[in-house]
MIKOL-614595 format. One record per atom (N, C-alpha, C, O, CB): residue in three letters; atom name; x, y, z. Coordinates in Angstrom, 2 decimals. Each point is the difference from the previous one (the first is absolute). Glycine has a CB too. Layout:
BEGIN
["ala" "CA" [X Y Z]]
...
END
This chain:
BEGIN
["unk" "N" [74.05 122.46 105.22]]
["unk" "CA" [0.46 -1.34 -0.30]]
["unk" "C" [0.75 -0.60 1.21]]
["unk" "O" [-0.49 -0.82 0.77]]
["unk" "CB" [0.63 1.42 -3.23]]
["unk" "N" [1.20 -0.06 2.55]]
["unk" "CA" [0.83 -0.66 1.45]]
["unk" "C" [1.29 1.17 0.30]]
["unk" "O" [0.71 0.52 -0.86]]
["unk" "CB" [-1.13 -3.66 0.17]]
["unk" "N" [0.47 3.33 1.94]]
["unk" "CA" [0.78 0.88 0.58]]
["unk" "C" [1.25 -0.09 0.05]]
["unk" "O" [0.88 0.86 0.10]]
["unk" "CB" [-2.43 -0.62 0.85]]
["unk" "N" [1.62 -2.15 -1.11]]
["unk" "CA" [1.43 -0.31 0.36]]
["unk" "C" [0.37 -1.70 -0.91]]
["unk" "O" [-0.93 -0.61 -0.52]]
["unk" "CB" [0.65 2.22 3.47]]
["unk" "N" [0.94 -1.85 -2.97]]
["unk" "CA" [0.07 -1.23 -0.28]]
["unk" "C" [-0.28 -0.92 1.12]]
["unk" "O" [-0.65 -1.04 -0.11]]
["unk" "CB" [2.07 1.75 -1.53]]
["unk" "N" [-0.88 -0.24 2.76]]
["unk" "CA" [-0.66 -0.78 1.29]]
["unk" "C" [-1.76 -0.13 0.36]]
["unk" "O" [-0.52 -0.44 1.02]]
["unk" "CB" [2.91 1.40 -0.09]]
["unk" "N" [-3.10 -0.39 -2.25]]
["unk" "CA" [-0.91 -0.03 0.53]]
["unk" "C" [-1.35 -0.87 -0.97]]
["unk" "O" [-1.22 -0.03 0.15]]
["unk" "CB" [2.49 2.29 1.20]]
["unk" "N" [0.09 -3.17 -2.81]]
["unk" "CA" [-0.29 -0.84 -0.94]]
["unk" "C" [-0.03 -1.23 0.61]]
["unk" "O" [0.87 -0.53 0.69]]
["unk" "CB" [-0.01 1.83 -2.37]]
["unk" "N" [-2.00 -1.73 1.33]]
["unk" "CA" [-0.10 -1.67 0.86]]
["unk" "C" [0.42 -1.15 -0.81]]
["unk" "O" [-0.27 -1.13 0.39]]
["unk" "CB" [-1.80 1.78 0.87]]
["unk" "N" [2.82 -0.42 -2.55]]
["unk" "CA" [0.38 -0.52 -0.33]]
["unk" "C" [1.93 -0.11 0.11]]
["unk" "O" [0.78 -0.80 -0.49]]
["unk" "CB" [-3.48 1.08 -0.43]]
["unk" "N" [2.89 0.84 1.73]]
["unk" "CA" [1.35 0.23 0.05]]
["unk" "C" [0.34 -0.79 1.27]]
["unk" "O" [1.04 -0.62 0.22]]
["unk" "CB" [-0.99 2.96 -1.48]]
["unk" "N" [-1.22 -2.20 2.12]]
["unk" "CA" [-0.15 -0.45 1.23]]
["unk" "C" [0.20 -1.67 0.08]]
["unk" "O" [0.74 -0.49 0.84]]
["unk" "CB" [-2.31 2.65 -0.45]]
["unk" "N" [0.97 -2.80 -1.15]]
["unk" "CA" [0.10 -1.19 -0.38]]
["unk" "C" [0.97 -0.49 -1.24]]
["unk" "O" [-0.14 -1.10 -0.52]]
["unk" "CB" [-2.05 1.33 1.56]]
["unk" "N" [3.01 0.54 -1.36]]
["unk" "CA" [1.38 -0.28 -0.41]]
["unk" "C" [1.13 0.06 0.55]]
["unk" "O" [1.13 -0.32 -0.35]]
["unk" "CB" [-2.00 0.78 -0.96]]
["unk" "N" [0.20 0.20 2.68]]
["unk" "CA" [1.16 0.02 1.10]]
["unk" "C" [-0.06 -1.39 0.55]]
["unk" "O" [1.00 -0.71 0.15]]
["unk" "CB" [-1.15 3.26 0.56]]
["unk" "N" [-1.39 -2.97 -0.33]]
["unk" "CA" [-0.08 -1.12 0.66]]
["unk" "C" [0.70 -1.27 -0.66]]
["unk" "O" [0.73 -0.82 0.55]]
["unk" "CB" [-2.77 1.91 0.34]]
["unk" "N" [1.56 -1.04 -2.40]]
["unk" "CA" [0.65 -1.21 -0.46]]
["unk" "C" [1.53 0.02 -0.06]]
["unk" "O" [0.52 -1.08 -0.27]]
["unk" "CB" [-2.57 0.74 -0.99]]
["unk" "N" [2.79 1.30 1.44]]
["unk" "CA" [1.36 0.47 -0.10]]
["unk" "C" [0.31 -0.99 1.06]]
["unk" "O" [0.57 -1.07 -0.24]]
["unk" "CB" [-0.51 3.72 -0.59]]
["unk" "N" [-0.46 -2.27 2.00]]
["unk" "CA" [-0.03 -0.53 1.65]]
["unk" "C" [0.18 -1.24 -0.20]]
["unk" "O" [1.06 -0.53 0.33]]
["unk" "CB" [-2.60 1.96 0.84]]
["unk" "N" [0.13 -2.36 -1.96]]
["unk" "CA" [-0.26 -1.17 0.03]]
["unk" "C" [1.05 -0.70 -0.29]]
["unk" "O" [0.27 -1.10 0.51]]
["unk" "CB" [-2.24 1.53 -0.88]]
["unk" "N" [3.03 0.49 -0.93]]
["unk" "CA" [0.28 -1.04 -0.76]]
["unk" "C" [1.67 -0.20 0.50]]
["unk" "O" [0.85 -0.82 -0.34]]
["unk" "CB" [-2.88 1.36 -1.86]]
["unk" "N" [2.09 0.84 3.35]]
["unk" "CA" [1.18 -0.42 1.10]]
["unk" "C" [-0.34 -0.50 0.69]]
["unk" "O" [1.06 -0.16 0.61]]
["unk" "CB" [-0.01 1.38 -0.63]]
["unk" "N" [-1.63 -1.63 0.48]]
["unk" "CA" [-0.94 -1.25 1.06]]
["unk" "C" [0.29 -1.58 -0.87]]
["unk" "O" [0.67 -1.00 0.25]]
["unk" "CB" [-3.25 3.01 0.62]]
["unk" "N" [1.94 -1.70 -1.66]]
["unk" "CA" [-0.26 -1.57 -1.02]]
["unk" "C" [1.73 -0.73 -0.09]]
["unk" "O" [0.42 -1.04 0.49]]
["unk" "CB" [-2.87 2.33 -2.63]]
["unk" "N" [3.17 -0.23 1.28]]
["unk" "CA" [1.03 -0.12 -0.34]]
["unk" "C" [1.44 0.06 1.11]]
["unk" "O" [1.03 -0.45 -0.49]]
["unk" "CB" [-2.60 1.23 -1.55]]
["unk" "N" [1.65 -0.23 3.56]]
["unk" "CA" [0.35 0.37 0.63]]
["unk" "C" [1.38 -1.66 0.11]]
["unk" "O" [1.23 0.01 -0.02]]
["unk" "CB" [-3.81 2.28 0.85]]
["unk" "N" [1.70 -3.33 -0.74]]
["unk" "CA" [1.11 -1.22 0.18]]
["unk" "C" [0.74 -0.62 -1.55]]
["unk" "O" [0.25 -1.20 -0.09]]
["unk" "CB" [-1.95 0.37 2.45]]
["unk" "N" [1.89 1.40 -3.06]]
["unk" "CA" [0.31 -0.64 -1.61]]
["unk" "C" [0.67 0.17 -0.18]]
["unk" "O" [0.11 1.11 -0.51]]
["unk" "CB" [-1.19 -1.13 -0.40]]
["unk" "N" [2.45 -0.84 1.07]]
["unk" "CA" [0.97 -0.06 -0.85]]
["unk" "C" [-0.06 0.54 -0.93]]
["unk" "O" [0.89 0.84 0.02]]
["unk" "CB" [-0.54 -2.27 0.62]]
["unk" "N" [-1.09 1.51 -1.82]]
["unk" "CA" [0.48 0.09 -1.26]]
["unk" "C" [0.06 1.53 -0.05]]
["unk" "O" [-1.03 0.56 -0.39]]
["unk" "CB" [0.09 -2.84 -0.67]]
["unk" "N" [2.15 3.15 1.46]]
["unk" "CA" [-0.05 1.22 0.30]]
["unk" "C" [-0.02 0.84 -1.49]]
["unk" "O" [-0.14 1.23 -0.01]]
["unk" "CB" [1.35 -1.79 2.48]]
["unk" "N" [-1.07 -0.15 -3.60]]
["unk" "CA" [-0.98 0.96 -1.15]]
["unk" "C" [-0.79 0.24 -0.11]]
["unk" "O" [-0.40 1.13 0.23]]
["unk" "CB" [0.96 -1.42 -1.02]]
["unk" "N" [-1.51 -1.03 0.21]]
["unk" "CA" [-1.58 0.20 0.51]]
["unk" "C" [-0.58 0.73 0.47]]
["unk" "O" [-0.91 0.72 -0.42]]
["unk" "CB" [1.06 -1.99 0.60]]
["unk" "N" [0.65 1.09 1.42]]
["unk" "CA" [-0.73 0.37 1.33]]
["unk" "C" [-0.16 1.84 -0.13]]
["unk" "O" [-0.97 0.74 0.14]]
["unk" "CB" [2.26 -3.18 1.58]]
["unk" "N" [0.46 2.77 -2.12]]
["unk" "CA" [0.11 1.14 -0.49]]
["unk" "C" [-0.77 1.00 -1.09]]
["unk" "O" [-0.25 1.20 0.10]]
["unk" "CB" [1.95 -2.39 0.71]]
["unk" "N" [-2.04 0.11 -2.09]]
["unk" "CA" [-0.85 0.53 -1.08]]
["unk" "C" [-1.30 0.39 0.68]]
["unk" "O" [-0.28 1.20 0.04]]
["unk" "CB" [1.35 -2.65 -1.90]]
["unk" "N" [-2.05 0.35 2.49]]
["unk" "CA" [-1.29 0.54 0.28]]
["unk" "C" [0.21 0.76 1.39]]
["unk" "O" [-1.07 0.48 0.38]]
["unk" "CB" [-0.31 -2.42 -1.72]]
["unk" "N" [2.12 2.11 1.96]]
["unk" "CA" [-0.18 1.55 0.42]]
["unk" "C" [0.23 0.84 -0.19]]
["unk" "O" [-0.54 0.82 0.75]]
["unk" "CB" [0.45 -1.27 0.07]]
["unk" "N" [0.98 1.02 -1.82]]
["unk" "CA" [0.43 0.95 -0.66]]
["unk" "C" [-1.76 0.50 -0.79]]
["unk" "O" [-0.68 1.02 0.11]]
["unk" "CB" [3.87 -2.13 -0.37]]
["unk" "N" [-3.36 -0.03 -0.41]]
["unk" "CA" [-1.71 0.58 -0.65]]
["unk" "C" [-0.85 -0.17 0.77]]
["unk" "O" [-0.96 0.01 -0.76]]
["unk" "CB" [1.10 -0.51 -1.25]]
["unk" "N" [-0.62 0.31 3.18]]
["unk" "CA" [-1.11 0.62 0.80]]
["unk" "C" [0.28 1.13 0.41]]
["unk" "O" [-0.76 0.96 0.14]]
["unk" "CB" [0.07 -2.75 0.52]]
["unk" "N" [2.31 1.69 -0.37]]
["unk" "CA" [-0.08 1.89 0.41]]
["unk" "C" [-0.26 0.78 -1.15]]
["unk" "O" [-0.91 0.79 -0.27]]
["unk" "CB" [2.72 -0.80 2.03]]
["unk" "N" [-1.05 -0.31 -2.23]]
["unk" "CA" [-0.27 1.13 -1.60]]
["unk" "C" [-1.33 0.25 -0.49]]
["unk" "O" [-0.30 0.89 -0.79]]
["unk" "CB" [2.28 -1.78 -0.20]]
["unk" "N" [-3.03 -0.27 1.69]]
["unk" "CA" [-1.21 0.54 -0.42]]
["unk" "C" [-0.87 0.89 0.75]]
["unk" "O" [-0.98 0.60 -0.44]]
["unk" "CB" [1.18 -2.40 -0.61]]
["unk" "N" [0.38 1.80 2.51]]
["unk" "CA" [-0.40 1.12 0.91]]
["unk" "C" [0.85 1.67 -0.02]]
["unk" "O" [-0.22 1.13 0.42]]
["unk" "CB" [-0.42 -3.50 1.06]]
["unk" "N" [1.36 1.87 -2.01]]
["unk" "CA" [1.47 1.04 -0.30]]
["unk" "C" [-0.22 1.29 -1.05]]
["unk" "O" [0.22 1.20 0.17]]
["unk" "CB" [1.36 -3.54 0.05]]
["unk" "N" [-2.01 1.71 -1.23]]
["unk" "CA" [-0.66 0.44 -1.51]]
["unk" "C" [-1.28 0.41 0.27]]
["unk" "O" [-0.34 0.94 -0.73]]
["unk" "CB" [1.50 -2.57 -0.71]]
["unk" "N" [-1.99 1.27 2.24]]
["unk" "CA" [-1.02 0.39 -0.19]]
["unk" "C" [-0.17 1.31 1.15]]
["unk" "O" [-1.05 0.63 -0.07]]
["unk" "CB" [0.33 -3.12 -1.07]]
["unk" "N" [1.68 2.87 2.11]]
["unk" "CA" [0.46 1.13 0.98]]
["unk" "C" [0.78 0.86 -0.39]]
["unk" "O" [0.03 1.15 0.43]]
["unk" "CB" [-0.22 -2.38 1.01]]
["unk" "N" [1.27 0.55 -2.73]]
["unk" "CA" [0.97 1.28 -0.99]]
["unk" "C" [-1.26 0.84 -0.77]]
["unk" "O" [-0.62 1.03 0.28]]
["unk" "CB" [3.20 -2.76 -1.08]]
["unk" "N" [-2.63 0.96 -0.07]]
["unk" "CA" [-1.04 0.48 -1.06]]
["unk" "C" [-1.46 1.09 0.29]]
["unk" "O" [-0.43 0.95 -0.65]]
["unk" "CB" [1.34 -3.42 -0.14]]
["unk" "N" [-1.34 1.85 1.99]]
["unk" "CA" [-1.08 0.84 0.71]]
["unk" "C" [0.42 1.79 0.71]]
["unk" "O" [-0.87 0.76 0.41]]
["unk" "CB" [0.01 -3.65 0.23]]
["unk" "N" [2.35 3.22 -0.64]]
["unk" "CA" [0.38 0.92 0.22]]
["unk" "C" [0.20 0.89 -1.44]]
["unk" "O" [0.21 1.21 0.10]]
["unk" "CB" [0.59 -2.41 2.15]]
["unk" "N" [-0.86 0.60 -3.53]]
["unk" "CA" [0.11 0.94 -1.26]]
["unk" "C" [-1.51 -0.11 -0.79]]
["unk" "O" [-0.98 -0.62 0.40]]
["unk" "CB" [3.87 0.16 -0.72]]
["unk" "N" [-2.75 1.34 -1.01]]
["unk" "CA" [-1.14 -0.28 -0.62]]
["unk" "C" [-1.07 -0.50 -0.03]]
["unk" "O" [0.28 -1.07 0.53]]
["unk" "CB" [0.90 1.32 -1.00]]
["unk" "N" [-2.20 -0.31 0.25]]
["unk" "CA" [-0.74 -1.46 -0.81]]
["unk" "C" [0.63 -0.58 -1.06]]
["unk" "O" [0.08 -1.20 0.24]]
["unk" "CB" [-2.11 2.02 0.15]]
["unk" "N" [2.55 -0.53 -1.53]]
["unk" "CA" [1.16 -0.51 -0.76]]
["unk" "C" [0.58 -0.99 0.65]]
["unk" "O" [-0.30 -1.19 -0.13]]
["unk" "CB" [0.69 3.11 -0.80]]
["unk" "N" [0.67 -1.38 1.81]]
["unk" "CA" [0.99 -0.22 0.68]]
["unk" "C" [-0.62 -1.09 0.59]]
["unk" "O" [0.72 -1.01 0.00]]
["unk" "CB" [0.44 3.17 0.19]]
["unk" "N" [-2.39 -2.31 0.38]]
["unk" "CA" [-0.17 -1.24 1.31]]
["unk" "C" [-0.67 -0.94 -1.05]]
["unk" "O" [0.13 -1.21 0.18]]
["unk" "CB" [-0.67 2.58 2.57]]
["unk" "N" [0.08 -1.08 -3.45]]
["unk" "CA" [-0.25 -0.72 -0.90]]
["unk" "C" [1.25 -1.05 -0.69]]
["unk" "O" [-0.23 -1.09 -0.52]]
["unk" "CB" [-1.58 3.07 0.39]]
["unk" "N" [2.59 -1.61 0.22]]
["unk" "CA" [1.47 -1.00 -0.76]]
["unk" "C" [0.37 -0.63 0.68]]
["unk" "O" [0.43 -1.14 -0.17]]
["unk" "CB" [0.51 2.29 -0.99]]
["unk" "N" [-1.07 -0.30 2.52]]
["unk" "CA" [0.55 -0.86 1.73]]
["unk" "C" [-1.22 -1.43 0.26]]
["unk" "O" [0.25 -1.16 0.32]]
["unk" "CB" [0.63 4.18 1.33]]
["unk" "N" [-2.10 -2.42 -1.92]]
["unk" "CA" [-0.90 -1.42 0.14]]
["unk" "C" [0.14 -0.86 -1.50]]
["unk" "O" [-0.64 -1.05 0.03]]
["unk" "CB" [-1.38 2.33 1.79]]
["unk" "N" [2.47 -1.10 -2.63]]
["unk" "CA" [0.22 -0.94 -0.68]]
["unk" "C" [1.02 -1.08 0.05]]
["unk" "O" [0.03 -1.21 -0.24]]
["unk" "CB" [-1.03 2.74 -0.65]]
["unk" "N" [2.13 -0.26 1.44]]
["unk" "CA" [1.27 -1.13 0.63]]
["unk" "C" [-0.20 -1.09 1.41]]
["unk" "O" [0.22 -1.21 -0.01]]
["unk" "CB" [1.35 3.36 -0.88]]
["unk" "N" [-1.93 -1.54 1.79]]
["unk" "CA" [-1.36 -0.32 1.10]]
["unk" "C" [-0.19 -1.42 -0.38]]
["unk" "O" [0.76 -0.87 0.42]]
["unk" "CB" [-2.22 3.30 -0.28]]
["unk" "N" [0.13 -2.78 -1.21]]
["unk" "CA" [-0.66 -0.99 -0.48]]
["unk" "C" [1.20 -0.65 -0.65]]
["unk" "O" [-0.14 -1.13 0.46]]
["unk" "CB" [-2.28 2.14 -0.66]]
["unk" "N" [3.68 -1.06 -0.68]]
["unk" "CA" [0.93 -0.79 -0.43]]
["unk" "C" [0.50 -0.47 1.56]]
["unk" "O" [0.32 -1.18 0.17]]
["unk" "CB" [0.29 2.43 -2.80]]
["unk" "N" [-0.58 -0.51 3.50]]
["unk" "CA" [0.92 -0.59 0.99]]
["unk" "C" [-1.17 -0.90 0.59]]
["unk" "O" [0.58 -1.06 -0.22]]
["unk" "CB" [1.42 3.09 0.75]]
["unk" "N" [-3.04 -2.38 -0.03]]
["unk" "CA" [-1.04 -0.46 0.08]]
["unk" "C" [0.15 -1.35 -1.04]]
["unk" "O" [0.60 -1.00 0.40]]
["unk" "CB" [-1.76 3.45 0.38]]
["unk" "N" [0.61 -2.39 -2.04]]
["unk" "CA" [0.22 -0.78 -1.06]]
["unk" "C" [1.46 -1.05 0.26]]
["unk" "O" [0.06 -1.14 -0.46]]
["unk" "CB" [-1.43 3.24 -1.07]]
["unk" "N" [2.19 -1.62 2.13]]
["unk" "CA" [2.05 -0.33 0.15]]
["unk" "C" [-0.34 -0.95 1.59]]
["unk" "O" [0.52 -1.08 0.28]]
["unk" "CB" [1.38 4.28 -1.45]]
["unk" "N" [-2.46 -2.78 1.66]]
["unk" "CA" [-0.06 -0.57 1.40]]
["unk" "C" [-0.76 -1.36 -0.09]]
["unk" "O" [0.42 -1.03 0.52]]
["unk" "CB" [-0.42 3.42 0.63]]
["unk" "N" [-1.40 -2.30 -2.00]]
["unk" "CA" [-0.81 -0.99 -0.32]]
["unk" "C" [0.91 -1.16 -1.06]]
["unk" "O" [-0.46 -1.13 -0.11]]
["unk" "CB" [-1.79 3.02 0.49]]
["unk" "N" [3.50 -1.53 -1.09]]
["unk" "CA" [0.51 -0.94 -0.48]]
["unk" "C" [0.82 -0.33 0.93]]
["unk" "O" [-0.25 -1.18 0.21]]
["unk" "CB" [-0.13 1.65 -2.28]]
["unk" "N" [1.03 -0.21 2.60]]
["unk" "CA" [0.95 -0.28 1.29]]
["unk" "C" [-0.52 -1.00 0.52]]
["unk" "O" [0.61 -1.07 -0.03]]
["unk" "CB" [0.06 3.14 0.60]]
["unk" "N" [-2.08 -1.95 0.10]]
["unk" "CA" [-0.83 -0.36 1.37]]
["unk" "C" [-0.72 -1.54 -0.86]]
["unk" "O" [-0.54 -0.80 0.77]]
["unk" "CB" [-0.24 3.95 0.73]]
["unk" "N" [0.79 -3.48 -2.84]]
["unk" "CA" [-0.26 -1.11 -0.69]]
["unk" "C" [1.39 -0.77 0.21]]
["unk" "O" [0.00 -0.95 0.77]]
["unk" "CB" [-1.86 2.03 -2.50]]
["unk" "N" [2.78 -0.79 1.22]]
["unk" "CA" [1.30 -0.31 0.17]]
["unk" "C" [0.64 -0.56 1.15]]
["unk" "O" [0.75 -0.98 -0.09]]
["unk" "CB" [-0.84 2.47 -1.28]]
["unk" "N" [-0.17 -0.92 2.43]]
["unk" "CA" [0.59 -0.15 1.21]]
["unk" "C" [-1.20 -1.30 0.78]]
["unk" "O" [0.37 -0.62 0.99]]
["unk" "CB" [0.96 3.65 -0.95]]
["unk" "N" [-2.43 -3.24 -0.53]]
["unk" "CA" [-0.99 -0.85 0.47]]
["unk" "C" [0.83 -0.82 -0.58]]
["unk" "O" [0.89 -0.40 0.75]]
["unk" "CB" [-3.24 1.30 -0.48]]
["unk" "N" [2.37 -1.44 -1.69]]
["unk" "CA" [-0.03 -1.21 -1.11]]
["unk" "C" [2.09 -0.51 1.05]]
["unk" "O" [0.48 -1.12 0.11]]
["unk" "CB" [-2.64 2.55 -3.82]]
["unk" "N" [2.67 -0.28 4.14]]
["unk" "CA" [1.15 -0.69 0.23]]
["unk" "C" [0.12 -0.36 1.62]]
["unk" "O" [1.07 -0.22 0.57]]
["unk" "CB" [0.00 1.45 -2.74]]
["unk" "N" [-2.39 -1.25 2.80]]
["unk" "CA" [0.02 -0.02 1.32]]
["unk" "C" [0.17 0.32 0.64]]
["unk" "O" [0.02 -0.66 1.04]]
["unk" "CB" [-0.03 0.04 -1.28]]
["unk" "N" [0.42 2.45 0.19]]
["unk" "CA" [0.00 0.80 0.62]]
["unk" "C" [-1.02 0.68 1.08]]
["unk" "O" [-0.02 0.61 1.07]]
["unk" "CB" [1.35 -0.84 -2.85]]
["unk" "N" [-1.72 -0.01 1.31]]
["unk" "CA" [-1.86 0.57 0.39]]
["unk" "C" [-0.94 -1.26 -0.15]]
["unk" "O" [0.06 -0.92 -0.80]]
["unk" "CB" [0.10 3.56 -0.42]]
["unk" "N" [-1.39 -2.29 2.61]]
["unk" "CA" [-1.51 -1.42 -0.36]]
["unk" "C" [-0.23 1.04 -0.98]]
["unk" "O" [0.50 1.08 -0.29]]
["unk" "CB" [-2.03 -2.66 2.70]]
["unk" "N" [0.30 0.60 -2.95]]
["unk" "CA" [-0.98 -0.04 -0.85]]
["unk" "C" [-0.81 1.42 0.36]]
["unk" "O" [-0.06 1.09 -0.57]]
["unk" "CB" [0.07 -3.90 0.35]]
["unk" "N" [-0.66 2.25 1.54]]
["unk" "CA" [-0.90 0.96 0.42]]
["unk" "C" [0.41 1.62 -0.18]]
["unk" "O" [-0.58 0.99 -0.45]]
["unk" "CB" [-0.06 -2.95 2.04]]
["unk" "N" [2.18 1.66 -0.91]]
["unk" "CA" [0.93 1.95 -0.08]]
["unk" "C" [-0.35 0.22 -1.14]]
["unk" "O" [-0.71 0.98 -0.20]]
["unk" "CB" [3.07 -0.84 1.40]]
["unk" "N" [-1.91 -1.08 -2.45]]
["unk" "CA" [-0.02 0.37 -1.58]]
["unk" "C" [-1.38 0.57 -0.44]]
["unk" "O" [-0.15 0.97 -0.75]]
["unk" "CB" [1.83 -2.89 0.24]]
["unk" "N" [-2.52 1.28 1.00]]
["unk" "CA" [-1.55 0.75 -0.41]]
["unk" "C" [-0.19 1.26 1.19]]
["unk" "O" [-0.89 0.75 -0.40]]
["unk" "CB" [-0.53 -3.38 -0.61]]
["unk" "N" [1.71 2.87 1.69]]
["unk" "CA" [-0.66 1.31 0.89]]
["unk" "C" [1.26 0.68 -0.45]]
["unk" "O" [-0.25 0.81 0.89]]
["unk" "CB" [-1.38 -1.59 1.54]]
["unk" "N" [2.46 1.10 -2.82]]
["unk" "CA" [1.30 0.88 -0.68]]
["unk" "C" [-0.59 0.27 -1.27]]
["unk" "O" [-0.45 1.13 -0.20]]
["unk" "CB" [2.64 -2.25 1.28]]
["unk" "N" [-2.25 0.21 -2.02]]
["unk" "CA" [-0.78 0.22 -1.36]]
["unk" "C" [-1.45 0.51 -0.11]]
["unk" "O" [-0.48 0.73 -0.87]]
["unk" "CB" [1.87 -2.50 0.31]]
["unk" "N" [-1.91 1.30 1.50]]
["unk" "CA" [-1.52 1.04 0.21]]
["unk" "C" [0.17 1.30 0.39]]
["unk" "O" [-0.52 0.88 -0.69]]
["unk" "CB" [-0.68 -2.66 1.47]]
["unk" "N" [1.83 2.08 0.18]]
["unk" "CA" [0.79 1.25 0.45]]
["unk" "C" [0.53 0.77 -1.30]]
["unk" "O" [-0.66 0.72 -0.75]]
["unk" "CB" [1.44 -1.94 3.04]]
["unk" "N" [0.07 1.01 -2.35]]
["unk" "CA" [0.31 0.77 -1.62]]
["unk" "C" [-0.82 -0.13 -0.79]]
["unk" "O" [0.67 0.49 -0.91]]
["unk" "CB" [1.25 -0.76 0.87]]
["unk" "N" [-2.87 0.01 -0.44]]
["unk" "CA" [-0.85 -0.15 -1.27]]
["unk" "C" [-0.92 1.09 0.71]]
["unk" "O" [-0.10 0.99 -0.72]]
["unk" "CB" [0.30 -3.78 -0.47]]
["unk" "N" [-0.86 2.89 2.29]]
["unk" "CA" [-0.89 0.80 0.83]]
["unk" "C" [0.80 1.27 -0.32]]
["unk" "O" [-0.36 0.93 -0.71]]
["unk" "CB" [-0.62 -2.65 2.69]]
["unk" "N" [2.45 1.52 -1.13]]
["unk" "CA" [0.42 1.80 -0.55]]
["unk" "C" [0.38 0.57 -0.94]]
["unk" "O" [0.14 1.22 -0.03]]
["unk" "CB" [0.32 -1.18 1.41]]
["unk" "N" [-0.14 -1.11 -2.70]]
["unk" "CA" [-0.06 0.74 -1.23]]
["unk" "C" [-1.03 0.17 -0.81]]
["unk" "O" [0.25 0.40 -1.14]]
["unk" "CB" [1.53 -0.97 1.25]]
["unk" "N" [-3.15 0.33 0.26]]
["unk" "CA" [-1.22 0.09 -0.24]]
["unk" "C" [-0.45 1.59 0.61]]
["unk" "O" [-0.67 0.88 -0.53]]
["unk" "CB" [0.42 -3.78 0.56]]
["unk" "N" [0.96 2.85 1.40]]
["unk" "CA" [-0.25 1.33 0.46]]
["unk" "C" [0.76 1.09 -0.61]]
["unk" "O" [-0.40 1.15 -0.13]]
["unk" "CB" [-0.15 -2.19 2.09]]
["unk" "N" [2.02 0.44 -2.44]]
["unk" "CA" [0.86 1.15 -0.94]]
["unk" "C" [-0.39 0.09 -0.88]]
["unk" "O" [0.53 0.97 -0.54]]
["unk" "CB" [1.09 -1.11 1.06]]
["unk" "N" [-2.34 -0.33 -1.15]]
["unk" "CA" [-0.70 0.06 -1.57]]
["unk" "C" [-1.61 1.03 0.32]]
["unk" "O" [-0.30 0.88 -0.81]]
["unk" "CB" [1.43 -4.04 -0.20]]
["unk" "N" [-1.76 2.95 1.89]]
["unk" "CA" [-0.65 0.94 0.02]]
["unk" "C" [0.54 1.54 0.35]]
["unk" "O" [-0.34 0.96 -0.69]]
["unk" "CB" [-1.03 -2.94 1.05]]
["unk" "N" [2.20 2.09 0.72]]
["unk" "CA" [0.65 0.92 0.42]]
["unk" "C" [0.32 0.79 -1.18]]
["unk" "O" [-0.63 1.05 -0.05]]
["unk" "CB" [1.33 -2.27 1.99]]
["unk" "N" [0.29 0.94 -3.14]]
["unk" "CA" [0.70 0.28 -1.17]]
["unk" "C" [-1.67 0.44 -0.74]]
["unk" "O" [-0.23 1.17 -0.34]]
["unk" "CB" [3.02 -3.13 0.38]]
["unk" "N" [-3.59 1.10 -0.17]]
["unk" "CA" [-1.12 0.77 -0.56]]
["unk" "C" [-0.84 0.76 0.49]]
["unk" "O" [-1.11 0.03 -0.52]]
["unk" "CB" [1.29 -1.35 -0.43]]
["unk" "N" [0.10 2.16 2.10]]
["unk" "CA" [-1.02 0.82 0.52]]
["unk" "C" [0.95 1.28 -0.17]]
["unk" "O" [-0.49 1.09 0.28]]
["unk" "CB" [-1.10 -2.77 1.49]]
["unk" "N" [3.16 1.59 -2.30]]
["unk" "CA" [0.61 1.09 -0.36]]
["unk" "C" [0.13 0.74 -1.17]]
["unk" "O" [0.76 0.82 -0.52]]
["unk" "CB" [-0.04 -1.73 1.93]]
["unk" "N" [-2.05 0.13 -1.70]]
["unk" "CA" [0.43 0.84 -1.66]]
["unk" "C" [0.23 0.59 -0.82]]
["unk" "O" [-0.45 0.98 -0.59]]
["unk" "CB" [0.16 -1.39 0.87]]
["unk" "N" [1.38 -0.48 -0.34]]
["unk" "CA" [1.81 -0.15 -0.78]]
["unk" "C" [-0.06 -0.51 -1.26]]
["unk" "O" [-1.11 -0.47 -0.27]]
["unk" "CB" [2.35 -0.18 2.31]]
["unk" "N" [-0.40 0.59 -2.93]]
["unk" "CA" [-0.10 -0.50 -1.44]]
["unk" "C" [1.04 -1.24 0.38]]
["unk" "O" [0.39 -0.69 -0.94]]
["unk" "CB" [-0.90 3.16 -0.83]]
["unk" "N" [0.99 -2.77 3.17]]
["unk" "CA" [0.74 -1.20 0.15]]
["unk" "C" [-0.88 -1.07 0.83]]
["unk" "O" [0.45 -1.11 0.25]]
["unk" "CB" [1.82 2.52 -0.36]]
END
């Protein structure tokens, strides 16, 4: 399956959007916000590198938390558009981005099969 978590391309691209979204967010005042959605892009690269070191069980709960933090970022990243925080355009390639990697955590979680 995979040797490492470094070697999940979906972890890989939860790093990236992590990046992005200190990039995106890097000039914003609004240091909650700004604070909330990076706290959940990491957590979704974070969780999915804890979890990959225990069980299948175990990584299994970690990618579920994973996809909430995913799910948490995508409400954020609506939020922070509608208050002018963010273009339009960021808001759709952030929200495509997450929907892509919790599509990939949702398969991931089902190729472990887990009763979670």
């Amino acid at each position: 399956m995979f040797q490492s978590f470094e070697d999940l391309e979906v972890w890989k691209r939860s790093c990236q959007l992590a990046v992005k979204i200190y990039e995106v967010m890097r000039d914003s005042r609004d240091y909650g916000l700004r604070d909330q959605m990076q706290r959940a892009a990491v957590s979704i690269a974070s969780n999915i590198a804890e979890g990959s070191e225990g069980s299948n069980k175990e990584f299994a709960r970690y990618l579920k938390i994973a996809s909430g933090s995913a799910a948490e970022l995508r409400t954020q990243t609506y939020i922070a558009s509608r208050v002018g925080l963010i273009e339009l355009e960021q808001m759709r390639e952030i929200i495509d981005e997450c929907q892509q990697i919790s599509k990939m955590i949702y398969g991931l979680r089902k190729s472990l099969n887990t009763e979670n």
